[in-house]
BAFI-3210 file (N, C-alpha, C; in Angstrom, 3 decimals, decimal comma, padded with zeros to 6 digits):
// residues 278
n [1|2|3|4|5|6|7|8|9|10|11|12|13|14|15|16|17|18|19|20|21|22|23|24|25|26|27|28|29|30|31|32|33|34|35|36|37|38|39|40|41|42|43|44|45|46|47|48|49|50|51|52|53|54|55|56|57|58|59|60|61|62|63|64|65|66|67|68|69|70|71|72|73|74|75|76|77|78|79|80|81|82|83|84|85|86|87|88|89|90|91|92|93|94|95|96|97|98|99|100|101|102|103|104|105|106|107|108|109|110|111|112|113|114|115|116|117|118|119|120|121|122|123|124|125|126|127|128|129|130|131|132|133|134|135|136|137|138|139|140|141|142|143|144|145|146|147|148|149|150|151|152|153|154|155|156|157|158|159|160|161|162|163|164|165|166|167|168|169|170|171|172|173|174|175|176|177|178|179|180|181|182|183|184|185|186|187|188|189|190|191|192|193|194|195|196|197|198|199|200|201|202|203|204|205|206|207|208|209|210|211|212|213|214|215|216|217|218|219|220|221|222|223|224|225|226|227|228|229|230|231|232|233|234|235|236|237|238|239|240|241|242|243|244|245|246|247|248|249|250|251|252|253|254|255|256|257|258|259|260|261|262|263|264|265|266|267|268|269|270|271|272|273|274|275|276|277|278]
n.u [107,971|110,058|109,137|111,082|110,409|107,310|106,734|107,422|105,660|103,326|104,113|104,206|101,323|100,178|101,249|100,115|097,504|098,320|098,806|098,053|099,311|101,854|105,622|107,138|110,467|113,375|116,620|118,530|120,418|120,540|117,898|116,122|116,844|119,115|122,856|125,250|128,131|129,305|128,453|127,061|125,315|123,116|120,100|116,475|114,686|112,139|109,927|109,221|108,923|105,350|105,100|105,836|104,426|101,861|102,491|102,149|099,642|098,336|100,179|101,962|103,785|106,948|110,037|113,272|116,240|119,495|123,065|123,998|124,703|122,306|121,173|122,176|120,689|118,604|118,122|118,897|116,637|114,522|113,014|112,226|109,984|108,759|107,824|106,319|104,108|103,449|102,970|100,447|098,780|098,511|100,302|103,966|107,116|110,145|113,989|116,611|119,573|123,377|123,525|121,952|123,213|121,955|119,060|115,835|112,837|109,728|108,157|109,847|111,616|114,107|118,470|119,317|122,548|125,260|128,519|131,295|133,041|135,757|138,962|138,765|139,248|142,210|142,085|141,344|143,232|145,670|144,803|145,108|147,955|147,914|146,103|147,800|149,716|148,745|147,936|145,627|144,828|143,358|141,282|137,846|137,035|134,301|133,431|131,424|131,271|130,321|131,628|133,806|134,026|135,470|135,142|135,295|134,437|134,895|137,196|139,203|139,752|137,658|137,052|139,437|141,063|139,062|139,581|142,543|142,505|140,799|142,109|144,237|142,572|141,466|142,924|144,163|141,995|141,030|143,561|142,686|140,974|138,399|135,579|135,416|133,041|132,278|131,126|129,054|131,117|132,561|134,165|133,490|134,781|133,831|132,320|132,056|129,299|127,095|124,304|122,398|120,315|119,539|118,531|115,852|115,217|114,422|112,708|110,369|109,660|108,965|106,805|105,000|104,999|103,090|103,685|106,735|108,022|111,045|113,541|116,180|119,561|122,570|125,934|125,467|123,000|122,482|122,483|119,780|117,943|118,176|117,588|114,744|114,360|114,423|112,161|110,121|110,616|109,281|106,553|105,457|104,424|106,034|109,064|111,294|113,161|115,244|116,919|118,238|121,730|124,396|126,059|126,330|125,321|125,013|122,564|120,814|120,172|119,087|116,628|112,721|111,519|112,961|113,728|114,508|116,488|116,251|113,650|112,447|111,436|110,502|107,967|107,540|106,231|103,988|102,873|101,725|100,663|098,326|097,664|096,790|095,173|092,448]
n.v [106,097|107,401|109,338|109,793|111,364|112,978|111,601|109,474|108,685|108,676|105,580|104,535|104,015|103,046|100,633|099,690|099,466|097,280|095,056|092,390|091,503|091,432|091,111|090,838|091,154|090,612|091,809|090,455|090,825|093,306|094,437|092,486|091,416|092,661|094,274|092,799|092,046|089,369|087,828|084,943|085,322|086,929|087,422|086,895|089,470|090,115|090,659|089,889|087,088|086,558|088,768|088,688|086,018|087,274|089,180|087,884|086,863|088,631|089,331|088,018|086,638|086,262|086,735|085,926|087,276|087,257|088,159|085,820|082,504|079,999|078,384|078,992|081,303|080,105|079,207|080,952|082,637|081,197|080,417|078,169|077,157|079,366|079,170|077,130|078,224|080,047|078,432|076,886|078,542|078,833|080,113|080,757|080,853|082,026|081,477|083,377|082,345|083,431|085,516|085,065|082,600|080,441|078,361|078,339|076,852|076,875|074,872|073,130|072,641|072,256|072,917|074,093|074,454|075,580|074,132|075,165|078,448|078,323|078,586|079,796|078,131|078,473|080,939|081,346|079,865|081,541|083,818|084,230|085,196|087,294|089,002|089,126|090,742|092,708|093,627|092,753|090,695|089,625|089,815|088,493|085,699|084,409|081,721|080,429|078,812|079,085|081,614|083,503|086,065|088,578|090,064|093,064|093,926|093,456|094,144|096,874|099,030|099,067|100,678|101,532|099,402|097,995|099,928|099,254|096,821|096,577|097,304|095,332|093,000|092,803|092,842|090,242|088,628|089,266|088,166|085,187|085,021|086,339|088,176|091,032|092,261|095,031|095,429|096,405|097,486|094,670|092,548|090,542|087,815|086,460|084,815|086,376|087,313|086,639|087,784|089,953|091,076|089,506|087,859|089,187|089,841|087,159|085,808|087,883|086,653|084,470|084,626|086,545|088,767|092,001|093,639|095,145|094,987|095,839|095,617|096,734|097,054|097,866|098,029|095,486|095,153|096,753|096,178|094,853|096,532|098,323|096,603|096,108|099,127|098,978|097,270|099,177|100,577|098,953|098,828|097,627|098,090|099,674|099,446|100,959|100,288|101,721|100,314|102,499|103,299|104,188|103,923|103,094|104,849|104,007|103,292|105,484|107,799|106,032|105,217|105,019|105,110|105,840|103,938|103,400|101,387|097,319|097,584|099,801|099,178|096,782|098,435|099,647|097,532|096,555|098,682|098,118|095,729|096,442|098,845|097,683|096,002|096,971]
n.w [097,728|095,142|092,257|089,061|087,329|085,509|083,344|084,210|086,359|085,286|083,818|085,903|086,435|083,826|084,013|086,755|085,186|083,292|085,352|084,938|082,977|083,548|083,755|086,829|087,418|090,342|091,548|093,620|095,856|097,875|097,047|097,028|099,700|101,996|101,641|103,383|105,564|105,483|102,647|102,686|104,590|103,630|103,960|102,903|102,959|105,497|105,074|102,258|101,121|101,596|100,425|097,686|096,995|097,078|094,828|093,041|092,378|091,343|088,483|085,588|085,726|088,461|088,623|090,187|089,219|089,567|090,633|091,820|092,455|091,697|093,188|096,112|096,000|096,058|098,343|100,581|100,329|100,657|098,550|097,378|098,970|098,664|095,865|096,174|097,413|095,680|093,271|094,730|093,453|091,192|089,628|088,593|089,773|089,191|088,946|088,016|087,826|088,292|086,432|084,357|083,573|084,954|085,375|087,295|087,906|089,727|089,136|087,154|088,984|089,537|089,035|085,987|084,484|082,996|082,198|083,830|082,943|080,131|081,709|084,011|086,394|085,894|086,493|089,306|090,681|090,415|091,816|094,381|094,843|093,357|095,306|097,449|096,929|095,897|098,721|099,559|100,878|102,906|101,858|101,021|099,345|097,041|095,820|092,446|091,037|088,352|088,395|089,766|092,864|094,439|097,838|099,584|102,093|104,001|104,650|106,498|105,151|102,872|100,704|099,375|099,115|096,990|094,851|094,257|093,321|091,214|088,734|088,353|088,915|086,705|084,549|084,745|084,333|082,256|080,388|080,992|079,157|080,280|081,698|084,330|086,461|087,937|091,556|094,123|096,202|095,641|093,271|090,433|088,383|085,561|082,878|079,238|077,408|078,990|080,686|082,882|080,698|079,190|080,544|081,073|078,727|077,938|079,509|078,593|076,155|076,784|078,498|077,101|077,857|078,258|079,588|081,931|084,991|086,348|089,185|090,281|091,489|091,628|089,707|087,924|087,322|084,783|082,117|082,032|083,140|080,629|078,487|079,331|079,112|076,345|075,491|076,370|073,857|072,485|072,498|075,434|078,234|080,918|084,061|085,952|088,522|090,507|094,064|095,774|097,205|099,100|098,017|095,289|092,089|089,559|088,227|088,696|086,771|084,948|086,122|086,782|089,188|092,306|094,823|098,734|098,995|100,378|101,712|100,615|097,881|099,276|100,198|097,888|096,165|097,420|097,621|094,801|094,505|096,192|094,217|092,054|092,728|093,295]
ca.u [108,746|109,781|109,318|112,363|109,904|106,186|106,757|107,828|104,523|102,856|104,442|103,692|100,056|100,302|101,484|098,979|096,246|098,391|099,392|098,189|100,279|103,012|106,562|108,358|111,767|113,844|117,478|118,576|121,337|120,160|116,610|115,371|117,892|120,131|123,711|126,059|129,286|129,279|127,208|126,124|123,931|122,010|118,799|115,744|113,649|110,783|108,142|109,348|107,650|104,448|104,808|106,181|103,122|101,135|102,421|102,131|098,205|098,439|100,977|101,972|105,294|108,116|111,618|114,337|117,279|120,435|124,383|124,444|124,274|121,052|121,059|122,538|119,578|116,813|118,842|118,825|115,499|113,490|112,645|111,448|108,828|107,881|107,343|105,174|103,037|102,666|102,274|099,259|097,780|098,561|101,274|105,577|107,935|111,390|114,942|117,508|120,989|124,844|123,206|121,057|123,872|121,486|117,535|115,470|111,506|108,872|107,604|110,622|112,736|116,000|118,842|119,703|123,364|126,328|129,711|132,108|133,992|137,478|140,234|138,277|140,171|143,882|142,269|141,568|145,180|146,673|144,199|145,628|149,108|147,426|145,522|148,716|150,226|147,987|147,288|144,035|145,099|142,395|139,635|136,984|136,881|133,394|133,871|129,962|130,892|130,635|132,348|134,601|133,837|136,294|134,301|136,472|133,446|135,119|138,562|139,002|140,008|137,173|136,988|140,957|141,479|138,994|140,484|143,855|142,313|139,995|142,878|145,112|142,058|140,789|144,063|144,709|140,759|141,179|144,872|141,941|139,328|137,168|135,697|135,039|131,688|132,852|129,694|129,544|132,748|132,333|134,760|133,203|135,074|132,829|132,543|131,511|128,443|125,789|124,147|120,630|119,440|119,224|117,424|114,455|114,614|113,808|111,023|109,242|109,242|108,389|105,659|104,130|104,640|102,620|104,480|108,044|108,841|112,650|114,333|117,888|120,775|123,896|126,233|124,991|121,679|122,473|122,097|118,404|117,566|118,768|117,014|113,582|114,011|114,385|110,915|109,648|110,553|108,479|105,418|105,622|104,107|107,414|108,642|112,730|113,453|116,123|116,963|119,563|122,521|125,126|127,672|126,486|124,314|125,171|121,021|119,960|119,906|118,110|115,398|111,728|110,918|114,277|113,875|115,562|116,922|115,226|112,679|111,404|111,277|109,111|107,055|106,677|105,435|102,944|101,563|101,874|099,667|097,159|096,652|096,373|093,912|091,811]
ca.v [105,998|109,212|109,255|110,833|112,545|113,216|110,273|108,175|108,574|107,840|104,583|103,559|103,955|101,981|099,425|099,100|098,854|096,251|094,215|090,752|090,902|091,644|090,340|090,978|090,886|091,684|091,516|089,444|091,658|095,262|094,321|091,713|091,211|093,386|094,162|092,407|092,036|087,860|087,579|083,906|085,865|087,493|086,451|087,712|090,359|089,086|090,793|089,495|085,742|086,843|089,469|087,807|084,744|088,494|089,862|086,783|086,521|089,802|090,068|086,861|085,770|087,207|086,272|086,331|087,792|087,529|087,290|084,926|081,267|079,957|077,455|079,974|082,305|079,559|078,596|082,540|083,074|080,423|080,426|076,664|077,215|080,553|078,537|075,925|078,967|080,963|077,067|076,901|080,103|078,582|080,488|080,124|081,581|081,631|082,089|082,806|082,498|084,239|086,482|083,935|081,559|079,278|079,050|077,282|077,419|076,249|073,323|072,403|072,348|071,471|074,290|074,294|075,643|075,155|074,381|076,344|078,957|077,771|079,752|080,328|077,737|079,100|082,306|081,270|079,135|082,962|085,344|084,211|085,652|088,895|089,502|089,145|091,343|094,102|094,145|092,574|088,961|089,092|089,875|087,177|085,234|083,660|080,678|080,450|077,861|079,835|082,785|083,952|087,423|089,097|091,098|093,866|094,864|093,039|094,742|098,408|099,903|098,364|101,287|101,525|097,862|098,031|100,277|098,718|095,167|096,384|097,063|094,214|091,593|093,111|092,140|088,482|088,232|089,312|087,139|084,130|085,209|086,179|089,633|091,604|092,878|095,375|095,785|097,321|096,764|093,310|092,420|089,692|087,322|085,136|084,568|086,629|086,960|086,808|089,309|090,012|092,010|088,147|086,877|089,811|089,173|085,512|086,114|089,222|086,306|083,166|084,632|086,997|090,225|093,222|094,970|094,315|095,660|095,456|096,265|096,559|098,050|097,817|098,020|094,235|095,632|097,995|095,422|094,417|097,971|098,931|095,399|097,022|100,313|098,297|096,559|100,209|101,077|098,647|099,012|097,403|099,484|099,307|100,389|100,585|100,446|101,387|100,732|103,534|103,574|105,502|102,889|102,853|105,677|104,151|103,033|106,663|108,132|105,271|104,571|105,755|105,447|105,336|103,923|103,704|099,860|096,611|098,198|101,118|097,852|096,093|099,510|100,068|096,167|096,187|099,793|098,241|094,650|097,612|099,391|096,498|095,117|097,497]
ca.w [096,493|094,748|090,498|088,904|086,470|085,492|082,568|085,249|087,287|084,222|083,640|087,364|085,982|082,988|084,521|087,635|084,741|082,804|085,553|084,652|081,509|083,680|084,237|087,622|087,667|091,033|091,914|094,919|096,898|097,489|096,618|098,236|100,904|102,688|101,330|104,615|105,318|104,569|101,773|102,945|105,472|103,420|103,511|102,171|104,225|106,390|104,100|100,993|100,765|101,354|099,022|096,363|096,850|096,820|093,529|092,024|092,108|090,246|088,028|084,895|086,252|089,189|088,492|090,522|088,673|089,894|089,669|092,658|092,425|091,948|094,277|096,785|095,949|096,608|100,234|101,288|100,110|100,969|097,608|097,000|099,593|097,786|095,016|096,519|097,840|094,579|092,534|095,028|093,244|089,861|088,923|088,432|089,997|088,247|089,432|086,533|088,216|087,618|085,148|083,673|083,052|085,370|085,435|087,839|088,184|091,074|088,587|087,118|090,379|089,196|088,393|084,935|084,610|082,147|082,338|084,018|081,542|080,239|082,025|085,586|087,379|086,075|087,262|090,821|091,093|090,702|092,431|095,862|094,736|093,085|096,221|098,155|095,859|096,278|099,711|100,382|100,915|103,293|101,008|101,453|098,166|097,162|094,504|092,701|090,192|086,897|088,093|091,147|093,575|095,621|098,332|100,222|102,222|105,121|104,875|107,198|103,854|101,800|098,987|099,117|098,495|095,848|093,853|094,106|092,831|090,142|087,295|088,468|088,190|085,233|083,380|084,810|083,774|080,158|080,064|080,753|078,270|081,046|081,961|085,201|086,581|089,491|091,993|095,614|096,890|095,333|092,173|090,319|087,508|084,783|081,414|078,154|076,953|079,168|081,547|082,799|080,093|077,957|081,523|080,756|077,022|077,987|080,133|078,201|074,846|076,949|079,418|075,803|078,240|078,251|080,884|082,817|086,280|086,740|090,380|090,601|092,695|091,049|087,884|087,057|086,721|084,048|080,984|082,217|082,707|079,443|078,040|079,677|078,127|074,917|075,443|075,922|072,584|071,335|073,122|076,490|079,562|081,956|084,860|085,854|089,750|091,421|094,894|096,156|098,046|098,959|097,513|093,534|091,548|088,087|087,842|089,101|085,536|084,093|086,209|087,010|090,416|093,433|096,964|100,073|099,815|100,584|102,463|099,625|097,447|100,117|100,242|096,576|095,527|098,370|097,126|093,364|094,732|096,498|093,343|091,102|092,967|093,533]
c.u [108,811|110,089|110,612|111,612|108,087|105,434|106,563|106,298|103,041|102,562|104,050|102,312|100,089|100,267|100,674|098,030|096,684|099,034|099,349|098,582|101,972|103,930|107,854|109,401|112,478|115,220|117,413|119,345|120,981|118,966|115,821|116,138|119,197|121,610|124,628|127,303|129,760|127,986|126,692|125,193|123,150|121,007|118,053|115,049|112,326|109,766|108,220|108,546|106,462|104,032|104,964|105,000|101,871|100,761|101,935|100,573|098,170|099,020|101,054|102,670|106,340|109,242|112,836|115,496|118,598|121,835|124,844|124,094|122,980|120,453|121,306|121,206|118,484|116,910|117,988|117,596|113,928|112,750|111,887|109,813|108,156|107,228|106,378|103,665|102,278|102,164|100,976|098,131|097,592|098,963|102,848|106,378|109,728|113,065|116,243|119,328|122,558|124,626|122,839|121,596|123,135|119,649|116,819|113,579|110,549|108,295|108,670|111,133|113,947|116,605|119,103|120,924|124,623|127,742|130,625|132,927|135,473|138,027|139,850|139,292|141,110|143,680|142,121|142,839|145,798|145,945|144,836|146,541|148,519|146,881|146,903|149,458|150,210|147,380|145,891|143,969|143,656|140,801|139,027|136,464|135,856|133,421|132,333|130,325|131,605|131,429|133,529|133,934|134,777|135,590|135,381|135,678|134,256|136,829|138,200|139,501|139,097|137,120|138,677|141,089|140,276|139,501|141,550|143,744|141,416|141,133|143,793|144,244|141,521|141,734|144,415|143,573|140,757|142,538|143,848|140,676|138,416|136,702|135,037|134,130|131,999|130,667|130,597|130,122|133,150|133,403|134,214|133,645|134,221|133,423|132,437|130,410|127,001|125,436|122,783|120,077|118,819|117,932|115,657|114,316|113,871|112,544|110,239|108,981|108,254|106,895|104,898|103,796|104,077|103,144|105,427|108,491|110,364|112,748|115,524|118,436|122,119|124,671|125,713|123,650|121,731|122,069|120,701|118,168|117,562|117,630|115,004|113,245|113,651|112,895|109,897|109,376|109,605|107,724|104,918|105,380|105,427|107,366|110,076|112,664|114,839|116,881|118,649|120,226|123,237|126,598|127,566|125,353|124,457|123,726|120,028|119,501|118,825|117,139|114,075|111,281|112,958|113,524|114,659|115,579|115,849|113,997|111,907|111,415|110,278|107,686|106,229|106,218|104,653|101,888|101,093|100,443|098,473|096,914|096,311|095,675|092,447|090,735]
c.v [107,368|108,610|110,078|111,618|112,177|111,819|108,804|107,449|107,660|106,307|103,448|103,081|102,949|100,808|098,834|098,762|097,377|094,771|092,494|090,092|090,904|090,775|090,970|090,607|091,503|091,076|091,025|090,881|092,908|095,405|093,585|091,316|092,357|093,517|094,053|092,167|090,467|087,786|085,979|083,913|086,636|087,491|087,935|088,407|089,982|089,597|090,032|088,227|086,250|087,893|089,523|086,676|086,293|088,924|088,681|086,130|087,360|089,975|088,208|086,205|086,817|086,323|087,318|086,206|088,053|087,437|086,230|083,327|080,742|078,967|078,239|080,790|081,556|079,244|080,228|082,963|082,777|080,138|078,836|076,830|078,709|080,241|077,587|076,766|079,898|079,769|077,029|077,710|079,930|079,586|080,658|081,339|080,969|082,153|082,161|083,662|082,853|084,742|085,879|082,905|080,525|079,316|077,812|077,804|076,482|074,772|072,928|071,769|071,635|072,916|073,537|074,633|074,872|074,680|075,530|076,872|078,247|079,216|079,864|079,659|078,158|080,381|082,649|080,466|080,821|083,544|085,318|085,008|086,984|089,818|089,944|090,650|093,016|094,689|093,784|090,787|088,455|089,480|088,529|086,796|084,429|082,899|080,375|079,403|078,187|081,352|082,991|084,960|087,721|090,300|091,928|094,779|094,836|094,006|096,196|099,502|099,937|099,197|101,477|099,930|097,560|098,515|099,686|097,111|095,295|096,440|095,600|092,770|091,981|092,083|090,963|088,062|088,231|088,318|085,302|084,072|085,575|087,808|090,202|092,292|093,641|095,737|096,697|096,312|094,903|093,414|091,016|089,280|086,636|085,251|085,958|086,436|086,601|087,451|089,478|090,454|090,756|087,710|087,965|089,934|087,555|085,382|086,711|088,001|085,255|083,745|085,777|088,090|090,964|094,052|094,419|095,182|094,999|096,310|095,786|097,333|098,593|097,658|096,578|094,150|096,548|097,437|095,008|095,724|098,886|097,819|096,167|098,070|099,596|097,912|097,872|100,501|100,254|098,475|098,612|098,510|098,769|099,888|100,127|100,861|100,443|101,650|100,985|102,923|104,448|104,970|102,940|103,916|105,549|104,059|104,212|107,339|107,406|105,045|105,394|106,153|105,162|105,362|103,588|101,916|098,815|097,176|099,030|099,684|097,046|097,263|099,423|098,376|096,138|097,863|099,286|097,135|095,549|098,122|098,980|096,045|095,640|097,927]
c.w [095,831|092,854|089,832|087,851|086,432|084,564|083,399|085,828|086,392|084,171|084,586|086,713|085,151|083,063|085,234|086,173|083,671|083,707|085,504|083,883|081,698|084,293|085,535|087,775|089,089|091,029|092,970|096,119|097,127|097,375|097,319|099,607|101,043|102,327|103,126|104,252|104,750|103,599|101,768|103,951|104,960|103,136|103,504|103,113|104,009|105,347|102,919|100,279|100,704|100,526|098,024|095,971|096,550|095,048|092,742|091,365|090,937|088,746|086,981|085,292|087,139|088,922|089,324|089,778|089,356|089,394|090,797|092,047|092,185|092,886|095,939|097,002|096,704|098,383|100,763|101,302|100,836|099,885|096,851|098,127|099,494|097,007|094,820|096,576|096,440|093,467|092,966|094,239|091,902|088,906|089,051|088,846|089,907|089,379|088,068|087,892|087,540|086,615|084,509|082,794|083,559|085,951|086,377|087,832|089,310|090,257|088,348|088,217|090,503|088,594|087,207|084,705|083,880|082,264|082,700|082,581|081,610|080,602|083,730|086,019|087,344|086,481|088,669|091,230|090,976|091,168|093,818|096,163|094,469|094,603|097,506|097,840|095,996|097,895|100,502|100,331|101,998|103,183|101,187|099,856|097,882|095,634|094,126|091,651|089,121|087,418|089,832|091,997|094,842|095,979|099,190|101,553|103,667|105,596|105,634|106,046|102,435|100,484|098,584|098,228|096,889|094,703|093,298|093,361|091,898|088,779|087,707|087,933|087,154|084,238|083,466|084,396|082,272|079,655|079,954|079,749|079,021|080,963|083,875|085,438|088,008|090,143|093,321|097,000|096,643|093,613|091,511|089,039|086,566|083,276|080,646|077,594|077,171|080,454|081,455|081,789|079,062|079,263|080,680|079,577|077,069|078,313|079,548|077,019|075,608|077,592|077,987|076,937|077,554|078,563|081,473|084,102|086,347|088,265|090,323|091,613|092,659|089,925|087,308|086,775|085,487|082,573|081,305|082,380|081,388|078,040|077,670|079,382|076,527|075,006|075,485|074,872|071,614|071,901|074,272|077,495|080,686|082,752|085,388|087,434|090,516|092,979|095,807|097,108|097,923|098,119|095,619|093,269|090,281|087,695|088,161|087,416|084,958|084,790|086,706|088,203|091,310|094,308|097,493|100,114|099,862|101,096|102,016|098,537|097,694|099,853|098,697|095,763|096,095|097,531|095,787|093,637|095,640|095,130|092,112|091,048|093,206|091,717]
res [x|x|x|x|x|x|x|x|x|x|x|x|x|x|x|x|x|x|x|x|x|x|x|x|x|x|x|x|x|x|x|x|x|x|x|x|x|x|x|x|x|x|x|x|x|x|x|x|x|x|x|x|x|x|x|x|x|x|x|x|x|x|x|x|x|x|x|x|x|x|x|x|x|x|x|x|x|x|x|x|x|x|x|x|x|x|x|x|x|x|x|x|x|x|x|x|x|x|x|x|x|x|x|x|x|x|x|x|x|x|x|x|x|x|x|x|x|x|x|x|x|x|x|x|x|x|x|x|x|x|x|x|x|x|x|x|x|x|x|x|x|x|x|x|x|x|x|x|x|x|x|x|x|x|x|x|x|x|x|x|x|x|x|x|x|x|x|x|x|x|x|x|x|x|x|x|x|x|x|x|x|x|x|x|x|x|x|x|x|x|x|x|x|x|x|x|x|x|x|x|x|x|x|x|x|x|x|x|x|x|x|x|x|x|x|x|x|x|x|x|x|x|x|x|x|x|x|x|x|x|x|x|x|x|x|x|x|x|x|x|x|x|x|x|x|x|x|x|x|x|x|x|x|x|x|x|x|x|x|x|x|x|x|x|x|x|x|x|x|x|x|x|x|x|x|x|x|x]
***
């Protein structure tokens, strides 16, 4: 893992000595699983369960944070039988789904999740035509409920065709009240109004944090990163993660430690449950 400053290295510290007050948060795509070309293959990497049932001895609560489905998340993950394993240990592991429009936890075990927004459906009856429109009719369209995502990862033009479909759905999105969350090479439609940075306000009140590890990867991390600085300011030992690509560097500025992908992710929670425990 490399620190982006001397503060940073710090903070790592801090944290190892507060970690039983602490609240893990990680993203799903980029973080714990592999960014692919169908995103219904992306499952979670082989280390991840056992190091998630790991952190979890350690640490107050891990939450998975995502903008995927949350039902989706627990399939890909394996995440119900994560939950059985870290319940054993007598402690909860959370999933807060589509930007914490939907929350599920290892005791409860039911999702939680609201009504779709008004306007989505009249905005998927026209995206077919827009997509046509623009050229990427055979973008691969993923329907999550509460929101839409047109991925372009699959197209031989995928940063062309993005471009060409981020102002077009912007404006048939705002004509529905809705707004647009662009990711990597991913365009994603939803509501107004809510966005991880409420999921790690939720968690830091309910679990009476000390400390919050965040990992992200992408612009829908940038409101929970920003959330987590906030909890800084008021006395919280933190710690902002983000893991690089070559596809997004909006979370390079803001965060303390960067690694290389699922895999510096896997690296730096396993060094974090080593020097926690020690």
């Amino acid at each position: 893992m490399e620190f982006t400053s001397a503060a940073s290295q710090q903070r790592y510290a801090d944290l190892v000595a507060k970690a039983h007050q602490t609240v893990v948060g990680l993203d799903f795509d980029g973080v714990l699983s592999p960014i692919v070309e169908d995103p219904t293959e992306a499952h979670i990497h082989t280390d991840a369960p056992q190091l998630l049932v790991d952190l979890s001895d350690l640490v107050l609560a891990v939450a998975v944070v995502t903008g995927r489905p949350a039902r989706q998340v627990l399939a890909l993950g394996g995440l119900d039988e994560v939950g059985d394993a870290i319940g054993d240990h007598g402690k909860e592991l959370f999933v807060f789904g589509q930007y914490g429009n939907e929350r599920w936890s290892s005791t409860q075990r039911r999702v939680i999740s609201p009504r779709p927004p008004h306007g989505l459906s009249t905005f998927e009856r026209e995206l077919p035509a827009l997509l046509r429109r623009s050229g990427a009719g055979e973008a691969f369209v993923e329907e999550k409920g509460l929101a839409v995502a047109v991925h372009t990862r699959r197209l031989d033009d995928a940063g062309d065709a993005f471009e060409r479909l981020l102002g077009p759905m912007s404006e048939l999105a705002l004509s529905h009240g809705l707004i647009v969350e662009p990711g990597r090479n991913v365009i994603e439609v939803r509501s107004d109004g809510q966005h991880k940075g409420h999921a790690v306000r939720t968690l830091a009140s309910e679990q009476g944090a000390g400390g919050f590890l965040f990992a992200g990867d992408d612009l829908g991390d940038v409101e929970a990163f920003e959330a987590v600085a906030e909890l800084r300011e008021e006395g919280l030992a933190t710690l902002l993660v983000c893991a690089a690509s070559d596809e997004q560097s909006a979370l390079l500025p803001l965060a303390d430690v960067v690694v290389p992908g699922p895999d510096g992710v896997m690296a730096l929670l396993r060094q974090f449950v080593s020097d926690a425990a020690d």
